[in-house]
N, C-alpha and C positions, 0 to 999 in steps of 0.2 A: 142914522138910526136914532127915532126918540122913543122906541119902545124896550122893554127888555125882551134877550128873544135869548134862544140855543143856537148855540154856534157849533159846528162837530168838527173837531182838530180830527187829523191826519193822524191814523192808528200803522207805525210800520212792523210787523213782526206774524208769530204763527204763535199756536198755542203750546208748541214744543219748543220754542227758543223765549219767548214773551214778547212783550210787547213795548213801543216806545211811541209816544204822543210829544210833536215839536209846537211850538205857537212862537209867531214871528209876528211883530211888530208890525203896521201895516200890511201883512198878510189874512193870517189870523185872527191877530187883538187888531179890531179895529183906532187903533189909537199908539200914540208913539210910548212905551213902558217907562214909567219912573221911579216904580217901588214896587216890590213882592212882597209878600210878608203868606203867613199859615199859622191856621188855627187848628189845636189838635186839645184830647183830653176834654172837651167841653161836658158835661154830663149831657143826657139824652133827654134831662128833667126841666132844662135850662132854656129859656126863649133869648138869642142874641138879635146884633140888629137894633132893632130900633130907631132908626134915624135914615136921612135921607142927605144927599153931600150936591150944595149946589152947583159947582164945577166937574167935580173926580167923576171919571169913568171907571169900569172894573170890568174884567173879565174873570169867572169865579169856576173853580175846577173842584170836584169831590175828588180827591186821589183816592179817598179811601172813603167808604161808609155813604151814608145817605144823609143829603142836606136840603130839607126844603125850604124854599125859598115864598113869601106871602110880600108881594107886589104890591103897590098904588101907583098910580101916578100922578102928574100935577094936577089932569082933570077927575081924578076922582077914580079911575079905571083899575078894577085889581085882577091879577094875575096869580096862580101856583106853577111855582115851577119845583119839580124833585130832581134832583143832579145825584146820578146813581152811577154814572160812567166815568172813567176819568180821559174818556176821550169826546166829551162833551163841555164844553163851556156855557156860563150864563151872563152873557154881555149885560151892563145896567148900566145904562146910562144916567146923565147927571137930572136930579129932581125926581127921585123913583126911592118911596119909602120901602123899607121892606125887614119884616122880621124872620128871623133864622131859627131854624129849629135842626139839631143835629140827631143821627143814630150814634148808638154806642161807639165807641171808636173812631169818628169820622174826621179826615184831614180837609180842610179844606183851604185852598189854594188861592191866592187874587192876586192878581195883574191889575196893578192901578197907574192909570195915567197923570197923575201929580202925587207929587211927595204929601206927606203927612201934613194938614194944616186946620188944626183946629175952628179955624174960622170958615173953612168950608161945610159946616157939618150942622142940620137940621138935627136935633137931638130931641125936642119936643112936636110932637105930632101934631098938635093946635097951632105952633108956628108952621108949619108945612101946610094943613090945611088955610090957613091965615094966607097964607101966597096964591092959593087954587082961588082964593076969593079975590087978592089983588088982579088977577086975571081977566074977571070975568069982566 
């Protein structure tokens, strides 16, 4: 998968006992899980994001609140995606820029396929566009 897409986890329960959402590693998360981490408290005023990661893959869960998501990709291709479920994932694959924008309250979730490494990580969007043009 070079695109980002939704992925819809496995919802098990009723609305009288609740509900339980599992994501399994090669199941699931198309990728083997190396790090979790959640972002919670962000203001609703606040644009995150920013940057684009040339290796890390992610799979991204709203547990709570609404998180939209504003796509590119290496050729130039943008996407919106709103993650409003938390039995929905947003796969993003590696070279896929993308700004975050949270609601009030919003938790959100990531499944990353390599540990933290600051040298994977497009932080300036001229260098990211800079590579769509080594491309071509």
């Amino acid at each position: 998968m070079t695109d980002p897409q939704i992925i819809n986890l496995n919802k098990i329960g009723s609305p009288e006992l609740g509900y339980i959402t599992i994501s399994e590693a090669q199941k699931d998360v198309p990728f083997d899980i190396k790090r979790v981490y959640w972002t919670y408290y962000t203001p609703q005023d606040v644009s995150r994001g920013g940057h684009a990661h040339k290796n890390l893959q992610q799979l991204i869960v709203a547990v709570a609140g609404t998180i939209t998501f504003n796509t590119e990709n290496k050729n130039g291709d943008k996407k919106v995606f709103v993650l409003n479920s938390p039995n929905q994932g947003l796969f993003i694959p590696k070279l896929i820029w993308r700004d975050i924008k949270f609601s009030h309250n919003a938790v959100l979730l990531c499944l990353a396929s390599e540990l933290y490494d600051e040298e994977d990580y497009f932080r300036n969007y001229e260098d990211f566009k800079k590579l769509r043009n080594d491309l071509l």
